[in-house]
PDB file with one MODEL, atoms N, CA, C and O in Angstrom:
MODEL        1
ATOM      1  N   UNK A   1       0.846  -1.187   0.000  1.00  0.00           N
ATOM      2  CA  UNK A   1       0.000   0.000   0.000  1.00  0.00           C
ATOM      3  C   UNK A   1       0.884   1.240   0.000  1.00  0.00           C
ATOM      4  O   UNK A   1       1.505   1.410   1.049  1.00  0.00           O
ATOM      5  N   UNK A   2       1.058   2.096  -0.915  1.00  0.00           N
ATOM      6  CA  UNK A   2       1.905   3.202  -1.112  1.00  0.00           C
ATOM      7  C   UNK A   2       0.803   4.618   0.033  1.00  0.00           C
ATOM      8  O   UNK A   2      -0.426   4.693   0.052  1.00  0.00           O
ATOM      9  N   UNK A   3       1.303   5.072   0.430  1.00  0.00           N
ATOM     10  CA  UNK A   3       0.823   6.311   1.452  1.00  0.00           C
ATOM     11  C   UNK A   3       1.587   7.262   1.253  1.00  0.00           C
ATOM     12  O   UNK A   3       2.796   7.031   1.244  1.00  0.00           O
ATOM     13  N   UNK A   4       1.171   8.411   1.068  1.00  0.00           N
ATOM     14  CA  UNK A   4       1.276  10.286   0.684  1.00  0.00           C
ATOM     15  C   UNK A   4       2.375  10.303   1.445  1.00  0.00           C
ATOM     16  O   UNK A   4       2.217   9.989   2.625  1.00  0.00           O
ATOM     17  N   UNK A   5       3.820  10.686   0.952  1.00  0.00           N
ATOM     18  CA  UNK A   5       4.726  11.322   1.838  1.00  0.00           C
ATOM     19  C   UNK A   5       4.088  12.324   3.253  1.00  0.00           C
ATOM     20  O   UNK A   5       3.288  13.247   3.108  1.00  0.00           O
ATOM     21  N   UNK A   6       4.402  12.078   3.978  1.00  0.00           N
ATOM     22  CA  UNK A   6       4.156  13.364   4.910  1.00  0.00           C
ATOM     23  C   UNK A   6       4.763  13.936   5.993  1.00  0.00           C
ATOM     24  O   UNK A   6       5.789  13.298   6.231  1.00  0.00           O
ATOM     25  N   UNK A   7       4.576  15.066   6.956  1.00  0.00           N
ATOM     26  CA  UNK A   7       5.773  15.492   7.755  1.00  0.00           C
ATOM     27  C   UNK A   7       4.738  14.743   9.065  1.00  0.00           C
ATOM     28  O   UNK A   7       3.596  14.371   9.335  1.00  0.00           O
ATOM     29  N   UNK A   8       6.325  14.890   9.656  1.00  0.00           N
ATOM     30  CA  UNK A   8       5.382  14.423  11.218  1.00  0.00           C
ATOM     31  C   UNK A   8       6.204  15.364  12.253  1.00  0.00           C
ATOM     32  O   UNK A   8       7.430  15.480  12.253  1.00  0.00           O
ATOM     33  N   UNK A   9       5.465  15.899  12.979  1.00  0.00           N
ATOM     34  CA  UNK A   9       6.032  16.713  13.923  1.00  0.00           C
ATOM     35  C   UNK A   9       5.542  17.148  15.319  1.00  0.00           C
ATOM     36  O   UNK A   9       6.096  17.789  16.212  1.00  0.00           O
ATOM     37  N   UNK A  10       4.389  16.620  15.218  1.00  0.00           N
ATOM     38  CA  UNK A  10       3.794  16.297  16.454  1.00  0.00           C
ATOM     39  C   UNK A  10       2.969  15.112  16.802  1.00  0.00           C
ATOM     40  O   UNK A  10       2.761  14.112  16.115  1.00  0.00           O
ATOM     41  N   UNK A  11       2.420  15.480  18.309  1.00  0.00           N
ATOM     42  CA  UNK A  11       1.471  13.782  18.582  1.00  0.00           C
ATOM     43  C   UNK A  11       0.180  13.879  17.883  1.00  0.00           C
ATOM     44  O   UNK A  11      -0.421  12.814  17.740  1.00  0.00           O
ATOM     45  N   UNK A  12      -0.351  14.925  17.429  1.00  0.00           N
ATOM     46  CA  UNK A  12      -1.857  15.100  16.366  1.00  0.00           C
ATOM     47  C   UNK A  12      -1.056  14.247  15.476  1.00  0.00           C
ATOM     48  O   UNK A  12      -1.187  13.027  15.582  1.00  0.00           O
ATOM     49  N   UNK A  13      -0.173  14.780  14.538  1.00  0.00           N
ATOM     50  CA  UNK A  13       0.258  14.100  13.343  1.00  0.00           C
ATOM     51  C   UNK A  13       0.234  12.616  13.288  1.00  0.00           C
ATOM     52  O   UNK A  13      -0.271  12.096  12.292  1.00  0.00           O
ATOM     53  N   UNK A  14       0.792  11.754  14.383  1.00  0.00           N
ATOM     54  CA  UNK A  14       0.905  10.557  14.478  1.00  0.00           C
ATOM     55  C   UNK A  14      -0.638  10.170  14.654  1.00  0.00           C
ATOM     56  O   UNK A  14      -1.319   9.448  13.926  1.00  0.00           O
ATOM     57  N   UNK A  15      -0.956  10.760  15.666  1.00  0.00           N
ATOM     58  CA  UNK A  15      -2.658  10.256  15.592  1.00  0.00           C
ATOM     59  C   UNK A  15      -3.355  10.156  14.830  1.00  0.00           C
ATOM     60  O   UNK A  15      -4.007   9.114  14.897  1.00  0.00           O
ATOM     61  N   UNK A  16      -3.648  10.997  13.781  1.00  0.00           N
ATOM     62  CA  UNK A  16      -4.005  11.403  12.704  1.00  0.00           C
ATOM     63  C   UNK A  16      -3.525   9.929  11.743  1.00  0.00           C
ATOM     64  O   UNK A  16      -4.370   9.115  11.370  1.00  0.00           O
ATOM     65  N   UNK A  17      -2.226   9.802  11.483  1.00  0.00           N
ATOM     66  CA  UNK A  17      -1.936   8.258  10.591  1.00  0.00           C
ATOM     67  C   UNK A  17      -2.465   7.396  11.741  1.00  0.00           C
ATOM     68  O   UNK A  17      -3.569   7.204  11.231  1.00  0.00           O
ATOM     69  N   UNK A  18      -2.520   6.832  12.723  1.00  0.00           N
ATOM     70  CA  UNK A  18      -3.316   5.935  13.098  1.00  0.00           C
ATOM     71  C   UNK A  18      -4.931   5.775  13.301  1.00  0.00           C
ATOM     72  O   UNK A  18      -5.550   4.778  13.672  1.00  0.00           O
ATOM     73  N   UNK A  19      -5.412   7.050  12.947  1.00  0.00           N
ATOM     74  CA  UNK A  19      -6.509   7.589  12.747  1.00  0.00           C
ATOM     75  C   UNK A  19      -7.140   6.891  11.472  1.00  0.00           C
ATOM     76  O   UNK A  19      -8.317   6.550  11.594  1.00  0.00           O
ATOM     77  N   UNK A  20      -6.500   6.629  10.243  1.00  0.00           N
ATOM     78  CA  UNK A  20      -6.420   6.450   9.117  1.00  0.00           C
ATOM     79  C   UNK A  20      -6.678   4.906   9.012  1.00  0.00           C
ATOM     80  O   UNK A  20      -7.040   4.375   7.962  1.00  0.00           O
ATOM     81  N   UNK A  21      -6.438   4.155  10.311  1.00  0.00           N
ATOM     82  CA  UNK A  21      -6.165   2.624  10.415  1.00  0.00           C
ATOM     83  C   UNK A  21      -6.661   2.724  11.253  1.00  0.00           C
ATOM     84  O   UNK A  21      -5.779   2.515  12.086  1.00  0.00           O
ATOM     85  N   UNK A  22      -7.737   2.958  11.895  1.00  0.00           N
ATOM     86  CA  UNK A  22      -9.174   2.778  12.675  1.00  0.00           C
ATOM     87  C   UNK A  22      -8.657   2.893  13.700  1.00  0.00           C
ATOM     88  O   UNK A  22      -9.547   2.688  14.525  1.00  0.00           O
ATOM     89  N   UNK A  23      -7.394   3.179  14.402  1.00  0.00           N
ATOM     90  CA  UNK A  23      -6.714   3.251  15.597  1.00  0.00           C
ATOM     91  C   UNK A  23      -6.844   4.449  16.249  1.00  0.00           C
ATOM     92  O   UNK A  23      -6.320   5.508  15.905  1.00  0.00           O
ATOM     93  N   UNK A  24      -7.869   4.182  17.620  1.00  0.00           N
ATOM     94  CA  UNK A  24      -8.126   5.872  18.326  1.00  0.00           C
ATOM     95  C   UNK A  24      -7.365   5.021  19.764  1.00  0.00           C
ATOM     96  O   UNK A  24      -7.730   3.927  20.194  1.00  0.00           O
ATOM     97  N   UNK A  25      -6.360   5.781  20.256  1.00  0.00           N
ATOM     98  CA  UNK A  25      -6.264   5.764  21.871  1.00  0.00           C
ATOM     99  C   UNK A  25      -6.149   6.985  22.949  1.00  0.00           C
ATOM    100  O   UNK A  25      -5.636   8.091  23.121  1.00  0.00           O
ATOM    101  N   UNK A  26      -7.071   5.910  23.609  1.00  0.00           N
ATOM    102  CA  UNK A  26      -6.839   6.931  24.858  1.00  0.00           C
ATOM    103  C   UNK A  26      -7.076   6.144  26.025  1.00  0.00           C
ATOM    104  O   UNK A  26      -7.924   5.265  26.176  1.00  0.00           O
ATOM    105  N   UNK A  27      -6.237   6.558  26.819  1.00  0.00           N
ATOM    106  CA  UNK A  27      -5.968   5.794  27.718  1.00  0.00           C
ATOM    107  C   UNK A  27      -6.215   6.367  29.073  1.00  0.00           C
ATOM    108  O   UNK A  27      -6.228   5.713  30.115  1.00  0.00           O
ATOM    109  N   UNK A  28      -6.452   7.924  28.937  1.00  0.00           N
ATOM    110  CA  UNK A  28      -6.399   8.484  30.110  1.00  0.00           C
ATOM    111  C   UNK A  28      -5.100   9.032  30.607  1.00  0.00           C
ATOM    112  O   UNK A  28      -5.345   9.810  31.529  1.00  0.00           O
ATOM    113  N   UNK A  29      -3.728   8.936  30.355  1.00  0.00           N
ATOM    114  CA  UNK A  29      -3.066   9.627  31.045  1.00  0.00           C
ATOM    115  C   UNK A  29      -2.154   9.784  29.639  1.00  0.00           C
ATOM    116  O   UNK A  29      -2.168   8.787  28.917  1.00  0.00           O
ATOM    117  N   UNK A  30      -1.334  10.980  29.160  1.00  0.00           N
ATOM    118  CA  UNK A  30      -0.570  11.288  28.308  1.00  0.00           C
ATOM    119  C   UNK A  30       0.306  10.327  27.895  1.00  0.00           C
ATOM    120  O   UNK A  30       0.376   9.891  26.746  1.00  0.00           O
ATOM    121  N   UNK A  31       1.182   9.892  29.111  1.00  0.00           N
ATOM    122  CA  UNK A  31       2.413   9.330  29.167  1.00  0.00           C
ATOM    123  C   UNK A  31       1.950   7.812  28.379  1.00  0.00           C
ATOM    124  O   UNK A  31       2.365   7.461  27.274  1.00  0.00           O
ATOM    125  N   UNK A  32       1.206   7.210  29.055  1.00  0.00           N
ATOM    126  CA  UNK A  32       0.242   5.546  28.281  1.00  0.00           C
ATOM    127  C   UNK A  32      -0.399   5.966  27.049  1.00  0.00           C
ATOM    128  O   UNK A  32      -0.459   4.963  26.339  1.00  0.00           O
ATOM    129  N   UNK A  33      -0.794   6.741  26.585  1.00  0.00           N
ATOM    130  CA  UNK A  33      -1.593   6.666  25.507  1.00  0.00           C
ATOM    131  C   UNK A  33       0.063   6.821  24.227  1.00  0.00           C
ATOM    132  O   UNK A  33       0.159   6.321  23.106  1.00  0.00           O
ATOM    133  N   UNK A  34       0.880   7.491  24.814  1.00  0.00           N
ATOM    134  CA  UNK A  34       1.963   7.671  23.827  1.00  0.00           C
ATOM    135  C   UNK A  34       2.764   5.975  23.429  1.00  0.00           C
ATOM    136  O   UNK A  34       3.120   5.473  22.363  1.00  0.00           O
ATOM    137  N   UNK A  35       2.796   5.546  24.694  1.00  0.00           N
ATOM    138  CA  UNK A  35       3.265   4.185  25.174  1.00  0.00           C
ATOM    139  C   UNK A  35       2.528   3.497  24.313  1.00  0.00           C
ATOM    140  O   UNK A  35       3.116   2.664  23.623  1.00  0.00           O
ATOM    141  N   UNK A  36       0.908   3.700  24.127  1.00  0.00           N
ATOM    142  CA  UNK A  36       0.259   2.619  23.385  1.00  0.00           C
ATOM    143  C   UNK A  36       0.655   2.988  21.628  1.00  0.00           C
ATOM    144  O   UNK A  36       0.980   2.047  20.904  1.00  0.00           O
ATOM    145  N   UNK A  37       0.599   4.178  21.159  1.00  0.00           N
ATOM    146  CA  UNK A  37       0.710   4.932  20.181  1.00  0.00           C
ATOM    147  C   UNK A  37       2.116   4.136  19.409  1.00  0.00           C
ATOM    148  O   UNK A  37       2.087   3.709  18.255  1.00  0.00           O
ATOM    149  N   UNK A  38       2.946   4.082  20.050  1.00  0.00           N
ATOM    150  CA  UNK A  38       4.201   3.488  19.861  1.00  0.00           C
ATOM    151  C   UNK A  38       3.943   1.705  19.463  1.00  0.00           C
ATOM    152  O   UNK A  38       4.464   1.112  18.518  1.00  0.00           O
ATOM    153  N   UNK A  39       3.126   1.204  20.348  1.00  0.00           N
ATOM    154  CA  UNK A  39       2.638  -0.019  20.447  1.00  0.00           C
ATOM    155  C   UNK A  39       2.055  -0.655  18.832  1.00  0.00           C
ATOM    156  O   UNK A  39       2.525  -1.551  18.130  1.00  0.00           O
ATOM    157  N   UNK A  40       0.908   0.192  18.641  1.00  0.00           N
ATOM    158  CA  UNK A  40      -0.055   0.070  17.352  1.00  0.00           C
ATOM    159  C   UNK A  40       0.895   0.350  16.198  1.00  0.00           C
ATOM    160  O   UNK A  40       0.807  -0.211  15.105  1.00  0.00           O
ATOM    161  N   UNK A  41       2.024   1.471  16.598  1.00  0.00           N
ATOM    162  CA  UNK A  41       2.668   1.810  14.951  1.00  0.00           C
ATOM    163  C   UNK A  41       3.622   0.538  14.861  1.00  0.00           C
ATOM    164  O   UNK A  41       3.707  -0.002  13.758  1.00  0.00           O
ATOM    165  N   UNK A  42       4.245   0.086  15.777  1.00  0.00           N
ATOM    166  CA  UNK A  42       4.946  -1.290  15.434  1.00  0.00           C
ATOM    167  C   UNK A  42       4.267  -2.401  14.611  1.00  0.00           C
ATOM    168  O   UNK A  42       4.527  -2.945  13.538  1.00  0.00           O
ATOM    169  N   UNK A  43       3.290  -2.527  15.538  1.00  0.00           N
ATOM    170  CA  UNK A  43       1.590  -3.587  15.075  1.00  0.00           C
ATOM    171  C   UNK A  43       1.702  -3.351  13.293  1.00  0.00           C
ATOM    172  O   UNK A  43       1.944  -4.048  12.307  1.00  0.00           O
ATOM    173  N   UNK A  44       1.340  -1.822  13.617  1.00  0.00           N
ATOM    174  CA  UNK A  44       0.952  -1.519  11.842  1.00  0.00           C
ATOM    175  C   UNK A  44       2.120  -1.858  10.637  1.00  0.00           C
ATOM    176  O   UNK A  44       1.952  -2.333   9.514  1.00  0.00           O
ATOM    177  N   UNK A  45       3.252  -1.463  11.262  1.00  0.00           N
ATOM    178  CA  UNK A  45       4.358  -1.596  10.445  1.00  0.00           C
ATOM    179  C   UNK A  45       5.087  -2.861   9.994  1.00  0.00           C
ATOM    180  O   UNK A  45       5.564  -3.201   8.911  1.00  0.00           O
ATOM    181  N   UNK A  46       4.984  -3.635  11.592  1.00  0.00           N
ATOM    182  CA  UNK A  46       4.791  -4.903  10.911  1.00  0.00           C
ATOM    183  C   UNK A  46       3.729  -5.817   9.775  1.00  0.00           C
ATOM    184  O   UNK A  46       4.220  -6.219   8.721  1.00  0.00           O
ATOM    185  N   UNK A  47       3.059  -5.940   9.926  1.00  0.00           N
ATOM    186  CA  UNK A  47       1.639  -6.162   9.212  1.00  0.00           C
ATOM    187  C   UNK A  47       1.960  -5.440   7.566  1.00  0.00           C
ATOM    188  O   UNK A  47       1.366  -5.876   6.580  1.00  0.00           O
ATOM    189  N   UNK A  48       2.785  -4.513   7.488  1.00  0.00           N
ATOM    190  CA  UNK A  48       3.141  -4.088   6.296  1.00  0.00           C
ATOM    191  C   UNK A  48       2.005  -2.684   5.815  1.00  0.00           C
ATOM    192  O   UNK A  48       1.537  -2.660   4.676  1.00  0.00           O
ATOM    193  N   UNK A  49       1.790  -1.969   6.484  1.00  0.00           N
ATOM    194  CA  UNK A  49       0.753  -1.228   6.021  1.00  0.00           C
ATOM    195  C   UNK A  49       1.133   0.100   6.357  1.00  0.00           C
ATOM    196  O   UNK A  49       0.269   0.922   6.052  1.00  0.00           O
ATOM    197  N   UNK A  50       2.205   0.593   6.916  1.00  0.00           N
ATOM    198  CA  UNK A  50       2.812   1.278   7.100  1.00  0.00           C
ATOM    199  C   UNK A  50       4.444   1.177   6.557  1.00  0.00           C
ATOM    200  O   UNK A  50       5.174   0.199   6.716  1.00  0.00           O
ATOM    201  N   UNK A  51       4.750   2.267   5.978  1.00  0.00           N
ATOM    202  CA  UNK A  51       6.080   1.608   5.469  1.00  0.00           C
ATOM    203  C   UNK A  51       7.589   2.541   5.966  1.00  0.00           C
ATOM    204  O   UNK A  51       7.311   3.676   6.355  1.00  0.00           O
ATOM    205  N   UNK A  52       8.539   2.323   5.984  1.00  0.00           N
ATOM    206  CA  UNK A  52       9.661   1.976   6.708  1.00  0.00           C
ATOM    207  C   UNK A  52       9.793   3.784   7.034  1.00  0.00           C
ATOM    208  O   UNK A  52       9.976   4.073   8.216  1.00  0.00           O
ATOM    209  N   UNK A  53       9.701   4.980   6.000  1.00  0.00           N
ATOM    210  CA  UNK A  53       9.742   6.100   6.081  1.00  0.00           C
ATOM    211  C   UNK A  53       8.965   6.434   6.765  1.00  0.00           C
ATOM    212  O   UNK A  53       9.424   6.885   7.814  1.00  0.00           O
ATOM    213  N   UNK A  54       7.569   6.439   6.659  1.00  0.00           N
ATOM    214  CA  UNK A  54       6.893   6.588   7.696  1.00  0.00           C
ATOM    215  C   UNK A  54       6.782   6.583   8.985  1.00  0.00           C
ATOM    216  O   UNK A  54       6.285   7.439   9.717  1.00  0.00           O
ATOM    217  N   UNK A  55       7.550   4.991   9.392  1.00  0.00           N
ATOM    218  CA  UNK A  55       7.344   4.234  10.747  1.00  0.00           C
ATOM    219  C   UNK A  55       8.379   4.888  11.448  1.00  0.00           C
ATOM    220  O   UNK A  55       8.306   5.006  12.671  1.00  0.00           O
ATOM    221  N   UNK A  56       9.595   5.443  10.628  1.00  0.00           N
ATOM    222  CA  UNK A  56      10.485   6.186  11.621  1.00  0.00           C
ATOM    223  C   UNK A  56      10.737   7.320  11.745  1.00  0.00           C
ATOM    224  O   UNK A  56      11.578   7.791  12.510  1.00  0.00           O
ATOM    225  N   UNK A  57       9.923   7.991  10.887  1.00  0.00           N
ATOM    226  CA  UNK A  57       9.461   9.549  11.403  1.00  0.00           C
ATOM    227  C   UNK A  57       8.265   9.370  12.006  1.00  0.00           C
ATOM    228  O   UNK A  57       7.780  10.456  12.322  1.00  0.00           O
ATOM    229  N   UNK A  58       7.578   8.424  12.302  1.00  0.00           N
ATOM    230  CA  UNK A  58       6.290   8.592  13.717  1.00  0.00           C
ATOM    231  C   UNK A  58       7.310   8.402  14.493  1.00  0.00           C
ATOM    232  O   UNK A  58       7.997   9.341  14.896  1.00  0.00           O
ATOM    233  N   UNK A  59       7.560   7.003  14.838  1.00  0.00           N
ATOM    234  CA  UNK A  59       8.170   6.931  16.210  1.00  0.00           C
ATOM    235  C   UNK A  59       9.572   7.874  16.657  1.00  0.00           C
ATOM    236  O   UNK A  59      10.061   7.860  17.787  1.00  0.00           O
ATOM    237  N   UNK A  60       9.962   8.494  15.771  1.00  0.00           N
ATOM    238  CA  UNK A  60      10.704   9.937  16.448  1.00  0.00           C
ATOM    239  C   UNK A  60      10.041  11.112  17.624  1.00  0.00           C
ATOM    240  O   UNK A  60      10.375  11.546  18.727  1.00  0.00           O
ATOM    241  N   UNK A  61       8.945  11.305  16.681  1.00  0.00           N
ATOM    242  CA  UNK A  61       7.834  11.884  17.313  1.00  0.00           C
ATOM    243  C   UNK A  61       7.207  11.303  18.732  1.00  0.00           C
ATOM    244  O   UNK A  61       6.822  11.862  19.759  1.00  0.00           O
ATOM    245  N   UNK A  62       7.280   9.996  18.332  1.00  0.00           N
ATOM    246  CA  UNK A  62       6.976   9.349  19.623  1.00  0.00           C
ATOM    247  C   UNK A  62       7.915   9.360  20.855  1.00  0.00           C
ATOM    248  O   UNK A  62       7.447   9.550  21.978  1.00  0.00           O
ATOM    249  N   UNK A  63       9.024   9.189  20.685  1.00  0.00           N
ATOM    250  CA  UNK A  63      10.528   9.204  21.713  1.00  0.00           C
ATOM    251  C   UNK A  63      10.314  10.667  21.823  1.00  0.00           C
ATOM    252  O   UNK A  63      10.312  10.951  23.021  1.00  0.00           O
ATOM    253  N   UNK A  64      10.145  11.649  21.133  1.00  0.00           N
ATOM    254  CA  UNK A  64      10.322  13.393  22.233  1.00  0.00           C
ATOM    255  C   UNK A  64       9.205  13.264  22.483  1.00  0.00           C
ATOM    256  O   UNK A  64       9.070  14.068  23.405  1.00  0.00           O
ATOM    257  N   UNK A  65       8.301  12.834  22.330  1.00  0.00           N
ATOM    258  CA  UNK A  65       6.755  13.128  23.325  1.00  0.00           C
ATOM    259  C   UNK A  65       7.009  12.175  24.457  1.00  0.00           C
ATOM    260  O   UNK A  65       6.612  12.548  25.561  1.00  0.00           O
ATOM    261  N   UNK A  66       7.533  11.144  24.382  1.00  0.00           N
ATOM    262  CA  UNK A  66       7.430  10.126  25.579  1.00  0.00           C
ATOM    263  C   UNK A  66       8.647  10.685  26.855  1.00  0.00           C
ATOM    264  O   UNK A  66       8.530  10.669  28.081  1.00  0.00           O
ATOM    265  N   UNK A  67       9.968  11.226  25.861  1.00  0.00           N
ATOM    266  CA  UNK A  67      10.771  12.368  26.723  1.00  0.00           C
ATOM    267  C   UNK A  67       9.991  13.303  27.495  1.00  0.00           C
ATOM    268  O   UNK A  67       9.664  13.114  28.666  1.00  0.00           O
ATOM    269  N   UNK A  68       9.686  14.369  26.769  1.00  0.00           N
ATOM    270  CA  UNK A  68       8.989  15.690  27.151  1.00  0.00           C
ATOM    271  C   UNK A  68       7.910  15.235  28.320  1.00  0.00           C
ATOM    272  O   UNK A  68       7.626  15.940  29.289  1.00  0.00           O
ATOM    273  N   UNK A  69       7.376  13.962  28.055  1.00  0.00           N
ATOM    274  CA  UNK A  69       6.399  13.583  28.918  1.00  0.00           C
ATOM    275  C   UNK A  69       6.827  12.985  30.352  1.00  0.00           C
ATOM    276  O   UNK A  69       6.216  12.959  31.420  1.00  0.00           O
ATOM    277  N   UNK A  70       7.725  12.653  30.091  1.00  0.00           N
ATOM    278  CA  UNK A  70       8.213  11.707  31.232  1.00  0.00           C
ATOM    279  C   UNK A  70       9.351  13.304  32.332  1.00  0.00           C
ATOM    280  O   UNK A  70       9.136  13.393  33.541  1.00  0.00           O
ATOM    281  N   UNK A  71      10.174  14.092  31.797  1.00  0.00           N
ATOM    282  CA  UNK A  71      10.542  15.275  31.982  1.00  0.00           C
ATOM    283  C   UNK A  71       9.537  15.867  33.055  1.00  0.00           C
ATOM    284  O   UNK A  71       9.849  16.090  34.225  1.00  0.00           O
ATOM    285  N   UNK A  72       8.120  16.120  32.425  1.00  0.00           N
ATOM    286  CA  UNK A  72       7.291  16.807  32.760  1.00  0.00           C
ATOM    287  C   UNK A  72       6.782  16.563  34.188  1.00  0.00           C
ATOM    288  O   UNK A  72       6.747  17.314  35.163  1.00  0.00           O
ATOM    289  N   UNK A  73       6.328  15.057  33.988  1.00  0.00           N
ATOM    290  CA  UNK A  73       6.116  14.288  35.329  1.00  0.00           C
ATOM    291  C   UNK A  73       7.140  14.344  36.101  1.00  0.00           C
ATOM    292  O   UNK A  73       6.814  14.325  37.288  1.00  0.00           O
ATOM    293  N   UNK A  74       8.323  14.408  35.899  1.00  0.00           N
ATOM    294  CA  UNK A  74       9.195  14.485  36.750  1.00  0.00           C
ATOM    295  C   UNK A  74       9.346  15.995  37.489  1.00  0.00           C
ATOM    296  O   UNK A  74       9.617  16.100  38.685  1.00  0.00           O
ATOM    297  N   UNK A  75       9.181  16.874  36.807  1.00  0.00           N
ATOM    298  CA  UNK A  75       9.680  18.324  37.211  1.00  0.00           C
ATOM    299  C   UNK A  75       7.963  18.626  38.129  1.00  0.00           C
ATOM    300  O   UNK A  75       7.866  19.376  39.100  1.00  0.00           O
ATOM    301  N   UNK A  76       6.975  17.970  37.616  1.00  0.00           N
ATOM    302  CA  UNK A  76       5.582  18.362  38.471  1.00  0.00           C
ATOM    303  C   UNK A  76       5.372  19.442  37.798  1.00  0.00           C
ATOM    304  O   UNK A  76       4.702  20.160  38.540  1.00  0.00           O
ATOM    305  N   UNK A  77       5.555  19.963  36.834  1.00  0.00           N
ATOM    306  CA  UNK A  77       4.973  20.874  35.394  1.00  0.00           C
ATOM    307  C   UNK A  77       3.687  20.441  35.112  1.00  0.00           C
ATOM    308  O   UNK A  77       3.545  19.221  35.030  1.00  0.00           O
ATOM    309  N   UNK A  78       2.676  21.175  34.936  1.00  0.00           N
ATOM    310  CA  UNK A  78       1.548  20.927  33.647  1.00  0.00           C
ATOM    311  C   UNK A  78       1.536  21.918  32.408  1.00  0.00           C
ATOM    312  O   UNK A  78       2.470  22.664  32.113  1.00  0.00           O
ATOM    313  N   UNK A  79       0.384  21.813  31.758  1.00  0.00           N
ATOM    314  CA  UNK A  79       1.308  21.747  30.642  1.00  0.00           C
ATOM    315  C   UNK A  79       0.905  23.544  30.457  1.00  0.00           C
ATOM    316  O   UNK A  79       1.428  24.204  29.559  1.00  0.00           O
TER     317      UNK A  79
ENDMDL
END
């Protein structure tokens, strides 16, 4: 399955392609729903429906959100 080049640069963006593959999460807390987010794009990428450019500009996106997130909790910041 060929898919539209695209940028990824935030956690909408990634949602948005798993959006596309019937994949909504929420989990209730930032930090898990990113955790799961990470989870499904592996799922997808394996399975072949996501392809290799893609899968590693999401999960970039995914590692500074799961940073920034984990940072955050730590310092007792909201947002």
């Amino acid at each position: 399955m060929a898919m539209i080049p695209r940028e990824f640069r935030t956690l909408y963006d990634v949602q948005q392609l798993l959006k596309e593959f019937n994949v909504f999460v929420y989990v209730g807390k930032r930090l898990y729903d990113i955790e799961l987010m990470a989870i499904e794009l592996d799922n997808l990428h394996q399975a072949g429906v996501v392809d290799q450019s893609t899968y590693m500009k999401a999960k970039i996106v995914l590692r500074k959100e799961h940073r920034e997130e984990l940072k955050r909790e730590q310092t007792g910041k909201l947002y």
